[in-house]
PDB file of N, CA, C and O in Angstrom:
ATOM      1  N   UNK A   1     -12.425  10.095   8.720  1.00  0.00           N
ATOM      2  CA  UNK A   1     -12.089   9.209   7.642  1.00  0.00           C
ATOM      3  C   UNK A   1     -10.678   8.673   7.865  1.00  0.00           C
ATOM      4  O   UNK A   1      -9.728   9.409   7.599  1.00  0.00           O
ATOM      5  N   UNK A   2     -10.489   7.504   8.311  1.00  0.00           N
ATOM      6  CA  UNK A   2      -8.886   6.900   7.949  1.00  0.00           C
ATOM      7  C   UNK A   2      -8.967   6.730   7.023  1.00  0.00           C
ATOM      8  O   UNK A   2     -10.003   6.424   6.431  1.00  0.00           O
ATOM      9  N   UNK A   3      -7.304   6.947   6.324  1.00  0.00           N
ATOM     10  CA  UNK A   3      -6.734   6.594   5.265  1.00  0.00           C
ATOM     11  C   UNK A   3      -5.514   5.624   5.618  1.00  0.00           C
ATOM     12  O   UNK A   3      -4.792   5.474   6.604  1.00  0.00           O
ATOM     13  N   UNK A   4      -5.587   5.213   4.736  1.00  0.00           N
ATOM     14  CA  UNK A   4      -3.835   4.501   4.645  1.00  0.00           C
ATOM     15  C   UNK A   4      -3.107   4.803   3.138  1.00  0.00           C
ATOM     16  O   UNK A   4      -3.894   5.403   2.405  1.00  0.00           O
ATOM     17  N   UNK A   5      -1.953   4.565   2.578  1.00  0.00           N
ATOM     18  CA  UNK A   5      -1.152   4.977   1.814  1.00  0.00           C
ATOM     19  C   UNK A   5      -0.323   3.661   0.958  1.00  0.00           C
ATOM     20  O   UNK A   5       0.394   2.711   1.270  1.00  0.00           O
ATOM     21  N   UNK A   6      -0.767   4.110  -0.003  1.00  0.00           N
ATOM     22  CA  UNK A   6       0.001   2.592  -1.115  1.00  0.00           C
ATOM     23  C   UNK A   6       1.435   3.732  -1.976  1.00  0.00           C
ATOM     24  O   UNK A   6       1.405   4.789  -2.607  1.00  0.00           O
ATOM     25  N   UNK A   7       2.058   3.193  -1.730  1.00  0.00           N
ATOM     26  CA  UNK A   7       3.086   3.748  -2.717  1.00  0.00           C
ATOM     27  C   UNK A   7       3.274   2.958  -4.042  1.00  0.00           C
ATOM     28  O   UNK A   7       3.782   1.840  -3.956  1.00  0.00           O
ATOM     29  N   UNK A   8       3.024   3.287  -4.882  1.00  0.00           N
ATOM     30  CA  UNK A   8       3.022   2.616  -6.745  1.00  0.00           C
ATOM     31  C   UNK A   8       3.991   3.189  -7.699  1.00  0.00           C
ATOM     32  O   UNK A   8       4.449   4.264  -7.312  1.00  0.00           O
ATOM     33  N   UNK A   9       4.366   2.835  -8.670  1.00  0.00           N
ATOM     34  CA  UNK A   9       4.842   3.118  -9.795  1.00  0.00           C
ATOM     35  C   UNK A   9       3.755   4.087 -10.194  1.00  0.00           C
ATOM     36  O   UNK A   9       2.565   4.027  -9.884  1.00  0.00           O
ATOM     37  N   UNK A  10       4.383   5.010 -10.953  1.00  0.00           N
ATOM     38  CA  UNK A  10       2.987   6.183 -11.830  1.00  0.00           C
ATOM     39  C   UNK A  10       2.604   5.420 -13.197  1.00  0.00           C
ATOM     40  O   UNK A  10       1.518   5.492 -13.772  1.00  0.00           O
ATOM     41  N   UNK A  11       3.653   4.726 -13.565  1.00  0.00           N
ATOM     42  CA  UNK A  11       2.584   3.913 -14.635  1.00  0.00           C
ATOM     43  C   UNK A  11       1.597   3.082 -14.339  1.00  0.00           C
ATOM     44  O   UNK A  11       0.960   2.712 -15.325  1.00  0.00           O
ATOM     45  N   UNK A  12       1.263   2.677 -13.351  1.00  0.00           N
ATOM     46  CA  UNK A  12       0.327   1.354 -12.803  1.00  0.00           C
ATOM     47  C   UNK A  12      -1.166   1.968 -12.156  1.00  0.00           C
ATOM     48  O   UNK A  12      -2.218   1.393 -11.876  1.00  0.00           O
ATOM     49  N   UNK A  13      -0.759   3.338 -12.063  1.00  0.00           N
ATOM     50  CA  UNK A  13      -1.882   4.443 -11.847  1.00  0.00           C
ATOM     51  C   UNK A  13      -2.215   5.838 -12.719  1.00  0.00           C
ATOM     52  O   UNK A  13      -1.380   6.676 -13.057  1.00  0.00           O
ATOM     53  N   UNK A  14      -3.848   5.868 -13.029  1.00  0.00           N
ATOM     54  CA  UNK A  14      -4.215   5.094 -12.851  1.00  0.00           C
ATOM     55  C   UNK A  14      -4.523   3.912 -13.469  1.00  0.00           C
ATOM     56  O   UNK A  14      -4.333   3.931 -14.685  1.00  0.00           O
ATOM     57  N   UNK A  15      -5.051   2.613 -12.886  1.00  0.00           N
ATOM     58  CA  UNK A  15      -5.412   1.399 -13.425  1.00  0.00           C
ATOM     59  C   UNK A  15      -6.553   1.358 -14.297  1.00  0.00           C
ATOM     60  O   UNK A  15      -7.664   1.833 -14.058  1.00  0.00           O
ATOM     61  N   UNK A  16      -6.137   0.674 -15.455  1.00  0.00           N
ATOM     62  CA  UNK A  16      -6.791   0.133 -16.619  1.00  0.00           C
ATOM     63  C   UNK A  16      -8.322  -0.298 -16.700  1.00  0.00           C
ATOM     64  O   UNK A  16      -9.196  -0.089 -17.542  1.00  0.00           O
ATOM     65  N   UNK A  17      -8.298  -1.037 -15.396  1.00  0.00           N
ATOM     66  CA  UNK A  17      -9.777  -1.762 -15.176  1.00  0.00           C
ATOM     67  C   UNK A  17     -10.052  -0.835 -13.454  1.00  0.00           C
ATOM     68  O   UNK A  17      -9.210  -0.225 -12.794  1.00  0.00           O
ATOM     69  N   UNK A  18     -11.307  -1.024 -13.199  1.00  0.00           N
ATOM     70  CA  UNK A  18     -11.736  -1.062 -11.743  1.00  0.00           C
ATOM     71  C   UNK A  18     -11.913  -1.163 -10.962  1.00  0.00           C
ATOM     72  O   UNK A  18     -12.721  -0.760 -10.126  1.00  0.00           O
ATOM     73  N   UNK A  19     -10.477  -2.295 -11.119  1.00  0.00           N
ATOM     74  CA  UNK A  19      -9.925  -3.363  -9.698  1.00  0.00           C
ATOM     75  C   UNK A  19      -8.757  -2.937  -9.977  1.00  0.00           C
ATOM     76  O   UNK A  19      -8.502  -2.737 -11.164  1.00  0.00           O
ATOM     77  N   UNK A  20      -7.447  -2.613  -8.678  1.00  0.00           N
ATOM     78  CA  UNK A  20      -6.164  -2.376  -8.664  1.00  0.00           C
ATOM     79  C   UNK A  20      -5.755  -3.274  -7.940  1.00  0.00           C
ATOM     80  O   UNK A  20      -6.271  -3.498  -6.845  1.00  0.00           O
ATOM     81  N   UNK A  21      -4.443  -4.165  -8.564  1.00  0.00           N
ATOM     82  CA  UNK A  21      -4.118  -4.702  -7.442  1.00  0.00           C
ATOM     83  C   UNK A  21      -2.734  -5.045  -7.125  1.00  0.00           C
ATOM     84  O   UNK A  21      -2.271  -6.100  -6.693  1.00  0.00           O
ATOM     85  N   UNK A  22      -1.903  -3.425  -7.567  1.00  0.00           N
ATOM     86  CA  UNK A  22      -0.806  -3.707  -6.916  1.00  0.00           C
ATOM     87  C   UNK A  22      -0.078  -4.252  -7.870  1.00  0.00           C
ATOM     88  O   UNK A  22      -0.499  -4.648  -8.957  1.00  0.00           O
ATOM     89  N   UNK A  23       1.461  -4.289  -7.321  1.00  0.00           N
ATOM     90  CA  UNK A  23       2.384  -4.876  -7.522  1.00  0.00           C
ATOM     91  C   UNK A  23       2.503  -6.603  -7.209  1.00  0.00           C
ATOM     92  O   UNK A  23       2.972  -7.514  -7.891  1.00  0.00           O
ATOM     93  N   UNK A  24       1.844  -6.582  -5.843  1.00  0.00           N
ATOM     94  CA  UNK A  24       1.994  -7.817  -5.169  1.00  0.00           C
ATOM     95  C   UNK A  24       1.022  -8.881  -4.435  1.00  0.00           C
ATOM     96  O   UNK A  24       1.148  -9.929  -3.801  1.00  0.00           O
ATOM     97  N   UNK A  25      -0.002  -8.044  -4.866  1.00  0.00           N
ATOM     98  CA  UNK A  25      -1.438  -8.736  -4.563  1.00  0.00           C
ATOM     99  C   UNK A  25      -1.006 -10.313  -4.880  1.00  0.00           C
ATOM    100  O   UNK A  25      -0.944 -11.201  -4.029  1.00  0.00           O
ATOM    101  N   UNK A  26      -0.804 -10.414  -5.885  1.00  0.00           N
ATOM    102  CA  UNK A  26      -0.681 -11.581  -7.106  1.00  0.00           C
ATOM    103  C   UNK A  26       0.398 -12.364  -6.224  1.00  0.00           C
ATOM    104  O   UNK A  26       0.042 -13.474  -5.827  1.00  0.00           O
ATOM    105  N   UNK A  27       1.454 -11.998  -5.930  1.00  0.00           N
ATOM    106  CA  UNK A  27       2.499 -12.956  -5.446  1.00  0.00           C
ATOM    107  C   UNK A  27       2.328 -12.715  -3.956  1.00  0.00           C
ATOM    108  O   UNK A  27       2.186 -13.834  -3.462  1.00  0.00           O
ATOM    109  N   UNK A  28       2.268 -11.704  -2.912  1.00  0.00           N
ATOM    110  CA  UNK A  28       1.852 -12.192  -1.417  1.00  0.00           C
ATOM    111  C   UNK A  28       0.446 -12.124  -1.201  1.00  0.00           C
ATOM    112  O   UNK A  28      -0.063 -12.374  -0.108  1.00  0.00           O
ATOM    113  N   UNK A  29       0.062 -11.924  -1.812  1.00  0.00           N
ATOM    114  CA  UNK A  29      -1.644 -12.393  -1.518  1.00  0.00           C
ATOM    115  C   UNK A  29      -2.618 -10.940  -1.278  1.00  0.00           C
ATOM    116  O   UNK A  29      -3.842 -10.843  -1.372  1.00  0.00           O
ATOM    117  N   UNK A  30      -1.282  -9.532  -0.829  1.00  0.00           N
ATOM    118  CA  UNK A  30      -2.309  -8.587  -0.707  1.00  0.00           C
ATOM    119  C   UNK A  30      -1.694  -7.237  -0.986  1.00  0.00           C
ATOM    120  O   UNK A  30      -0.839  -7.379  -1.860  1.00  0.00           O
ATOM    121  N   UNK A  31      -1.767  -6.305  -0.689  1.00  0.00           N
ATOM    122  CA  UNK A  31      -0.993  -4.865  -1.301  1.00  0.00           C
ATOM    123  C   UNK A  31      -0.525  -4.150  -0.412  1.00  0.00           C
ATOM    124  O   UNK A  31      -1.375  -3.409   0.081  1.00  0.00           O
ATOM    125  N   UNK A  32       0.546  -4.048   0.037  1.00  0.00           N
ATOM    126  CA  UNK A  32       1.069  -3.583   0.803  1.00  0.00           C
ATOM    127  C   UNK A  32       0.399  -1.994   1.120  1.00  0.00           C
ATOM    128  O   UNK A  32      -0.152  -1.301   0.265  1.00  0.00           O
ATOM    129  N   UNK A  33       0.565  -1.680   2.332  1.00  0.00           N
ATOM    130  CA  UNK A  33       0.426   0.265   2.345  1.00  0.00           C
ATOM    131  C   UNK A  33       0.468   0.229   4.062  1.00  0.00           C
ATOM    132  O   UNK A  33       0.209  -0.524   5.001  1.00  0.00           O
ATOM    133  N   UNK A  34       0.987   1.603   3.769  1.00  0.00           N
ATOM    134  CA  UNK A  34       1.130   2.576   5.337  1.00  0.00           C
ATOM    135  C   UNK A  34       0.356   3.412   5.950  1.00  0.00           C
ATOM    136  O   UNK A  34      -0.582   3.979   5.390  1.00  0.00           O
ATOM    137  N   UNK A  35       0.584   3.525   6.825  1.00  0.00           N
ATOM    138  CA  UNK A  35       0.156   4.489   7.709  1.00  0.00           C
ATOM    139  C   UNK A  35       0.539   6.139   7.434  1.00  0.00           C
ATOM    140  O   UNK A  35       1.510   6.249   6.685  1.00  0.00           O
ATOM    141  N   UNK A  36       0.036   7.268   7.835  1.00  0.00           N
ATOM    142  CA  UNK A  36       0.401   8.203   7.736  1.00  0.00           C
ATOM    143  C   UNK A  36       2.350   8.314   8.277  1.00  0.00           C
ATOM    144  O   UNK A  36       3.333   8.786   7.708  1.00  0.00           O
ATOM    145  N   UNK A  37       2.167   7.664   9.518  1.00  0.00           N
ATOM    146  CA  UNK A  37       3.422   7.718  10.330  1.00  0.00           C
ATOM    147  C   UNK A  37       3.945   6.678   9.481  1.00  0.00           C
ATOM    148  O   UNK A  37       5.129   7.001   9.579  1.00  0.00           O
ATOM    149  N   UNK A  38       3.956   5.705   8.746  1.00  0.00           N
ATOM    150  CA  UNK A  38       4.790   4.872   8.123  1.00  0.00           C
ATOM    151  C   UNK A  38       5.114   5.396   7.323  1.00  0.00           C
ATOM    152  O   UNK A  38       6.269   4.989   7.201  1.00  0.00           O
ATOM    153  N   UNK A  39       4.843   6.528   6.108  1.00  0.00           N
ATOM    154  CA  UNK A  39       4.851   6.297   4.728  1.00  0.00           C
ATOM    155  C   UNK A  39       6.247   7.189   4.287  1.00  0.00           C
ATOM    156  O   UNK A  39       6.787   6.780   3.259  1.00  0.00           O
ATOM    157  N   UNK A  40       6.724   8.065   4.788  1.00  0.00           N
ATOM    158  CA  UNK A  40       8.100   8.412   5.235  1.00  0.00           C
ATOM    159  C   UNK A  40       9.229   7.199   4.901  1.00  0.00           C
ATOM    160  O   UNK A  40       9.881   6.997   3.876  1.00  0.00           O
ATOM    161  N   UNK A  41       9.185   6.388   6.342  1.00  0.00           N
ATOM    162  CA  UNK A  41      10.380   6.099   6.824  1.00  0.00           C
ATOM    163  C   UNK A  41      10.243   4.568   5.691  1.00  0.00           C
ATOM    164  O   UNK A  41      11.304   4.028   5.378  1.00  0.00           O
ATOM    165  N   UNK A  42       8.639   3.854   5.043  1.00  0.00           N
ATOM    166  CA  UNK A  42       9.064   3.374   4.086  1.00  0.00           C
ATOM    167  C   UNK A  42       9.197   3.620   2.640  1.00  0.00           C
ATOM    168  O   UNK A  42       9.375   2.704   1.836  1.00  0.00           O
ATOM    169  N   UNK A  43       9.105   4.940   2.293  1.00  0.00           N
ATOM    170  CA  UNK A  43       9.355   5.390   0.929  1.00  0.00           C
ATOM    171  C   UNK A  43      11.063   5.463   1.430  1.00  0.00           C
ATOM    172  O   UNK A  43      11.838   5.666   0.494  1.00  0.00           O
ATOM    173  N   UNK A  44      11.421   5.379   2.217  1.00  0.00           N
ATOM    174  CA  UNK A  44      13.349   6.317   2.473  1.00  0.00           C
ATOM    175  C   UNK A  44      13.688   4.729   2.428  1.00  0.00           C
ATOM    176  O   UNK A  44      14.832   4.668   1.976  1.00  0.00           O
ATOM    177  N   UNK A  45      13.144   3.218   2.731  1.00  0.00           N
ATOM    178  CA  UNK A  45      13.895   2.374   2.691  1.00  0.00           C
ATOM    179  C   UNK A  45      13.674   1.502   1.490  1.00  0.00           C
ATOM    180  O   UNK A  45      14.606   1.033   0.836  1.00  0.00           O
ATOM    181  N   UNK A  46      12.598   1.334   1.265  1.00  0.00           N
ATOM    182  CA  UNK A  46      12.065   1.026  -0.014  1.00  0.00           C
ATOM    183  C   UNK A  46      12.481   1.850  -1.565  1.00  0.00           C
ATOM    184  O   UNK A  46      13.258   1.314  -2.356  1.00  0.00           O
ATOM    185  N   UNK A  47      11.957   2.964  -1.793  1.00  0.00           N
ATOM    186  CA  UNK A  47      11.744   3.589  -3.072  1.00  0.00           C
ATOM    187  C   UNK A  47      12.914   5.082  -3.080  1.00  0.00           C
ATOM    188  O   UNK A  47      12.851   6.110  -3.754  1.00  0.00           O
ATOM    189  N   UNK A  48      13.846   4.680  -2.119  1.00  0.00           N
ATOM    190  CA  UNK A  48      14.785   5.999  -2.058  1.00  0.00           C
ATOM    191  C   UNK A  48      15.106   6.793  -3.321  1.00  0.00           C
ATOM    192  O   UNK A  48      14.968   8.006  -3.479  1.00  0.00           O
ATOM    193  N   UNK A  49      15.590   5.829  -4.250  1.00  0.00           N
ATOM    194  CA  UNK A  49      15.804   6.744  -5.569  1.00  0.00           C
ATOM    195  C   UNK A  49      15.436   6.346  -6.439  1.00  0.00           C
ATOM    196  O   UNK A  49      16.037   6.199  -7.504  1.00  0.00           O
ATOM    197  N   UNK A  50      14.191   6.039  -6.141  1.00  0.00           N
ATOM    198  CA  UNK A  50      13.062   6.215  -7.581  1.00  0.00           C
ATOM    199  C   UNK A  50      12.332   7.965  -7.357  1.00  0.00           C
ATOM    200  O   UNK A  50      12.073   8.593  -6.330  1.00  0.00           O
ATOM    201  N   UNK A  51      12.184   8.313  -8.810  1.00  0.00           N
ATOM    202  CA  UNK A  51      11.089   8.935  -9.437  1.00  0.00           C
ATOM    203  C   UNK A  51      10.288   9.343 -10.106  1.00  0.00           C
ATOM    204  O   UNK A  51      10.046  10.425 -10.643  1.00  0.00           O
ATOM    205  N   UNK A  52       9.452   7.507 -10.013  1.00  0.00           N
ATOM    206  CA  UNK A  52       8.581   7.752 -10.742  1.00  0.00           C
ATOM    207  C   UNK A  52       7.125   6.902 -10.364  1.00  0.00           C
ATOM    208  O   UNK A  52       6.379   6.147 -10.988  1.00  0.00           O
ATOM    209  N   UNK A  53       7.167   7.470  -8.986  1.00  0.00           N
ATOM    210  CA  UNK A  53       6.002   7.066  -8.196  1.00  0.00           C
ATOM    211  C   UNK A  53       5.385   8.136  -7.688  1.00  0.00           C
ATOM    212  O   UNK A  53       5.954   9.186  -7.388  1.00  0.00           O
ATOM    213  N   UNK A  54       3.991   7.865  -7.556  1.00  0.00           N
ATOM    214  CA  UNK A  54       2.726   8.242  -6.855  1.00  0.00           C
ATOM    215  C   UNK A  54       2.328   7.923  -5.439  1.00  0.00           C
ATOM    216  O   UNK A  54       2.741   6.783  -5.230  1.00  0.00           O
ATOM    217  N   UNK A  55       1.804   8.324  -4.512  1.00  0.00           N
ATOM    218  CA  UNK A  55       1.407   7.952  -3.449  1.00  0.00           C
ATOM    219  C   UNK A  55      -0.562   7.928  -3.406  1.00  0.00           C
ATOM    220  O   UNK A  55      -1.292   8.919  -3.373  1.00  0.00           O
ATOM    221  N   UNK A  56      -0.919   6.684  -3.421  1.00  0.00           N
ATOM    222  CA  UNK A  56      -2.086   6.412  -3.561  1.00  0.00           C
ATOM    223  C   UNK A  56      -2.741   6.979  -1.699  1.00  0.00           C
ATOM    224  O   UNK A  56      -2.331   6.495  -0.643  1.00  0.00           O
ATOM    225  N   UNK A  57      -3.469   7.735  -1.797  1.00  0.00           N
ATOM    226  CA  UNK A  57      -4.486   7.973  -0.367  1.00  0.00           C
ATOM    227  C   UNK A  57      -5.461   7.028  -0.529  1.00  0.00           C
ATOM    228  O   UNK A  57      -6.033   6.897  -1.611  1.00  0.00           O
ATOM    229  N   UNK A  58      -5.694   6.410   0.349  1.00  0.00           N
ATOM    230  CA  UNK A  58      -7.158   5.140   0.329  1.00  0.00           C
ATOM    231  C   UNK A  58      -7.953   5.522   1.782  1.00  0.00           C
ATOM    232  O   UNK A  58      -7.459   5.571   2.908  1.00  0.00           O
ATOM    233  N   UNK A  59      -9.097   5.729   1.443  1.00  0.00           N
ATOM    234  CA  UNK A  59     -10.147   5.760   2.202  1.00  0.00           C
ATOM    235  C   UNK A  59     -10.197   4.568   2.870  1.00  0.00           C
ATOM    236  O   UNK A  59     -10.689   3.745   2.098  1.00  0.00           O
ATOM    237  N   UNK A  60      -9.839   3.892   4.287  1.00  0.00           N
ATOM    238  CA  UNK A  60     -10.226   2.751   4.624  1.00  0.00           C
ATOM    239  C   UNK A  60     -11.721   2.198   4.351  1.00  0.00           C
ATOM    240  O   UNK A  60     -12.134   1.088   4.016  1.00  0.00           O
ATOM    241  N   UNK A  61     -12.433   3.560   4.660  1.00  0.00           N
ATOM    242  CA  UNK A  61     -13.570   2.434   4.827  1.00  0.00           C
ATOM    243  C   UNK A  61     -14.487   2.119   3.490  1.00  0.00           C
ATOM    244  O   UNK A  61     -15.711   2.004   3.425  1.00  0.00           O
ATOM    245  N   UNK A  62     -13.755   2.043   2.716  1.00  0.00           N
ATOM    246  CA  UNK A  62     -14.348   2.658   1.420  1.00  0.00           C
ATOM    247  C   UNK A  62     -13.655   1.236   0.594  1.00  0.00           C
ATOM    248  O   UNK A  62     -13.827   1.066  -0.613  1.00  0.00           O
ATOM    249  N   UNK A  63     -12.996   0.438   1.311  1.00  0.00           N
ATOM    250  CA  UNK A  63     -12.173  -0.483   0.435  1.00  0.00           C
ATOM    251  C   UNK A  63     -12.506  -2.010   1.163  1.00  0.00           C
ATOM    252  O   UNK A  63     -12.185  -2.460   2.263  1.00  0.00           O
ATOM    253  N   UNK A  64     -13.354  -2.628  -0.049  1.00  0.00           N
ATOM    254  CA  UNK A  64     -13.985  -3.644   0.262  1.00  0.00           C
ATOM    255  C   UNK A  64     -14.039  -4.896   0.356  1.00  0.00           C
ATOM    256  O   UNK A  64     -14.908  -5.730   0.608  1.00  0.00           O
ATOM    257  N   UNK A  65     -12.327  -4.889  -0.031  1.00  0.00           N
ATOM    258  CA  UNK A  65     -11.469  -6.153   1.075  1.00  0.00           C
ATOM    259  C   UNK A  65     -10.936  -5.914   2.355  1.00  0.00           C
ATOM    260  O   UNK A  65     -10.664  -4.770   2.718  1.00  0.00           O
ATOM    261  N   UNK A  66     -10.706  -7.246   3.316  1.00  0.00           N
ATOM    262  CA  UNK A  66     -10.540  -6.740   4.214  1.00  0.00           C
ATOM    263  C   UNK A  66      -9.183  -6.289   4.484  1.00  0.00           C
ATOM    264  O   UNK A  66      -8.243  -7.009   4.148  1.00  0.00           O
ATOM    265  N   UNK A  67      -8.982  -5.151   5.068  1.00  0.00           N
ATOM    266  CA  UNK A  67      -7.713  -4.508   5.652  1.00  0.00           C
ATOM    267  C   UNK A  67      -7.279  -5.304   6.781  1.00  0.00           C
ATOM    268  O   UNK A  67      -8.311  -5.440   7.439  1.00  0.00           O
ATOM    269  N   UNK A  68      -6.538  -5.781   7.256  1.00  0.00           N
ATOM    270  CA  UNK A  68      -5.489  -5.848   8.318  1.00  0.00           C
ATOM    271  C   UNK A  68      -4.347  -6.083   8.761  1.00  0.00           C
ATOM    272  O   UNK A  68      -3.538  -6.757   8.123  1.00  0.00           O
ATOM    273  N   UNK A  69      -4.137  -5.653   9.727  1.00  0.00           N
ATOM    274  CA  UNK A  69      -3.052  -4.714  10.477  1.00  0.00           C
ATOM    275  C   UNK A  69      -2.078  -5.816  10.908  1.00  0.00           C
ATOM    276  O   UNK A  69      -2.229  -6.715  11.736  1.00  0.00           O
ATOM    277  N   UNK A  70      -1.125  -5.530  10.189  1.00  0.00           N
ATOM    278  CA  UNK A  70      -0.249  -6.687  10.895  1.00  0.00           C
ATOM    279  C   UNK A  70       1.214  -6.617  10.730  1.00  0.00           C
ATOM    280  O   UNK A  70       1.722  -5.564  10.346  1.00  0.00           O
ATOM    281  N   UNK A  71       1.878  -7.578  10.970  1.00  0.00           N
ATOM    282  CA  UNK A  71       3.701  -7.736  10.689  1.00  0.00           C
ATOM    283  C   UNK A  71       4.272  -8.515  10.676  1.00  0.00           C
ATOM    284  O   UNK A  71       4.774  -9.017  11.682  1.00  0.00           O
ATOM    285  N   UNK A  72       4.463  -9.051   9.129  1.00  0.00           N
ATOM    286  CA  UNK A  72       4.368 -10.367   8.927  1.00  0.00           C
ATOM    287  C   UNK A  72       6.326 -10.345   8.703  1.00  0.00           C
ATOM    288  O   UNK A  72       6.760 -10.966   7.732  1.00  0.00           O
ATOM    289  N   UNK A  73       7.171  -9.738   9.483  1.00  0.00           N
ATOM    290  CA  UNK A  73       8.446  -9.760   9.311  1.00  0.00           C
ATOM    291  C   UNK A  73       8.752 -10.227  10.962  1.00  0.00           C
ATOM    292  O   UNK A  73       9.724 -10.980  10.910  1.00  0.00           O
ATOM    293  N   UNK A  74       8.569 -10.164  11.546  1.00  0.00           N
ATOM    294  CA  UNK A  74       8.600 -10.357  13.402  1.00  0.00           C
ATOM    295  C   UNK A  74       8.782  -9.176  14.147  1.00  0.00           C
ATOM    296  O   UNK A  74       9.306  -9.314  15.253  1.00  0.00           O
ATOM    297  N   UNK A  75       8.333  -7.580  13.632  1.00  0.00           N
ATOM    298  CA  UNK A  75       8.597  -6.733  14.129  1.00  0.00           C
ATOM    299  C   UNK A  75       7.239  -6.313  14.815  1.00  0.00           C
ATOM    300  O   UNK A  75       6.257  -7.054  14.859  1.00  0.00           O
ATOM    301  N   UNK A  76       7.315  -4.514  15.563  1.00  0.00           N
ATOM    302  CA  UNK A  76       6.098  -4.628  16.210  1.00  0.00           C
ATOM    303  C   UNK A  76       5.583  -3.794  15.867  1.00  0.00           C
ATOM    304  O   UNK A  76       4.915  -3.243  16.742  1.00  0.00           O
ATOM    305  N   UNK A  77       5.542  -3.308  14.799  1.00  0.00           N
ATOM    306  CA  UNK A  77       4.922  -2.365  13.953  1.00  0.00           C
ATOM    307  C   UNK A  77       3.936  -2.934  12.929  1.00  0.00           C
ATOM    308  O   UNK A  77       4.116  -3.374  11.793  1.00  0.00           O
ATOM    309  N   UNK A  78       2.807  -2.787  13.700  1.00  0.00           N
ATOM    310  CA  UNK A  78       1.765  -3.372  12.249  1.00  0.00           C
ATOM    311  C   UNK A  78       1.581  -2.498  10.971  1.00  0.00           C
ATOM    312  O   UNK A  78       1.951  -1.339  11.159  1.00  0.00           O
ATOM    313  N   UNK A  79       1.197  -2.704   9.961  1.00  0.00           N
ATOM    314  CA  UNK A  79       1.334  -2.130   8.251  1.00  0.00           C
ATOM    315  C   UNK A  79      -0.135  -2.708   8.276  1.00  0.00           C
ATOM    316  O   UNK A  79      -0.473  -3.810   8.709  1.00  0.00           O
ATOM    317  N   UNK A  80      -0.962  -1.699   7.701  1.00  0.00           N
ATOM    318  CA  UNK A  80      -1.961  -2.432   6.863  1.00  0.00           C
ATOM    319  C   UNK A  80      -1.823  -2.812   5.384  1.00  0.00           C
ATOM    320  O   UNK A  80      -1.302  -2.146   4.489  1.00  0.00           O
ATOM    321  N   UNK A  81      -2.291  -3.797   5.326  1.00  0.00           N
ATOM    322  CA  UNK A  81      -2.213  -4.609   3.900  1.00  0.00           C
ATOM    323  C   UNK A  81      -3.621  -5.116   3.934  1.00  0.00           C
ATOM    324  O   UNK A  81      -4.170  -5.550   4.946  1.00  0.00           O
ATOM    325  N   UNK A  82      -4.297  -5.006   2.445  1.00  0.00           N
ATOM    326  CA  UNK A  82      -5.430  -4.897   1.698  1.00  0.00           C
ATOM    327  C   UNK A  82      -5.247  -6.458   0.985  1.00  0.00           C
ATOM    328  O   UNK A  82      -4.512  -6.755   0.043  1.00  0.00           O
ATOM    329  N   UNK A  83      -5.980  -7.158   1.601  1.00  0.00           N
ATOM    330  CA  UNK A  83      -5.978  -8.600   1.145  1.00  0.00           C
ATOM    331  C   UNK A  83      -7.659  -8.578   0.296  1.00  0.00           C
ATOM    332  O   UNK A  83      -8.833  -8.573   0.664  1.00  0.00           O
ATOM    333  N   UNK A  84      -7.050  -8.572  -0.770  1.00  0.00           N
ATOM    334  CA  UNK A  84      -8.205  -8.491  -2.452  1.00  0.00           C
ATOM    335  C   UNK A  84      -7.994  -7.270  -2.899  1.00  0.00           C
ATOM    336  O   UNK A  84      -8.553  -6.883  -3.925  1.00  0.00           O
TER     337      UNK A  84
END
């Protein structure tokens, strides 16, 4: 089973209805999340001193928009992001 990793606010989880979509679905088009090996080094640059987040586990194959892998900053580290 791959997973990948959404980091959220704990109020936004869980969601109200039976569609989640993030913080940013709405404004970049899809929801950010990591990798096992990502989710570290972007909770330490991102969410350093917050606490009051959750770390969402997502079943890839279980999520029925499409996932892909990419890096939309010019680096060479792809992130999956959940576009729907």
């Amino acid at each position: 089973m791959p997973v990948i990793f959404h980091i959220a606010p704990v109020y936004r989880w869980p969601p109200d209805t039976r569609e989640y979509r993030g913080d940013t679905l709405d404004i970049h088009g899809f929801i950010h999340c990591s990798t096992a090996g990502q989710l570290i080094p972007v909770a330490n640059r991102f969410f350093r001193e917050r606490d009051d987040l959750v770390v969402i586990v997502i079943d890839e194959g279980k999520v029925r928009s499409p996932v892909i892998y990419e890096n939309l900053e010019g680096g060479i580290e792809a992130f999956p992001h959940i576009y729907g």
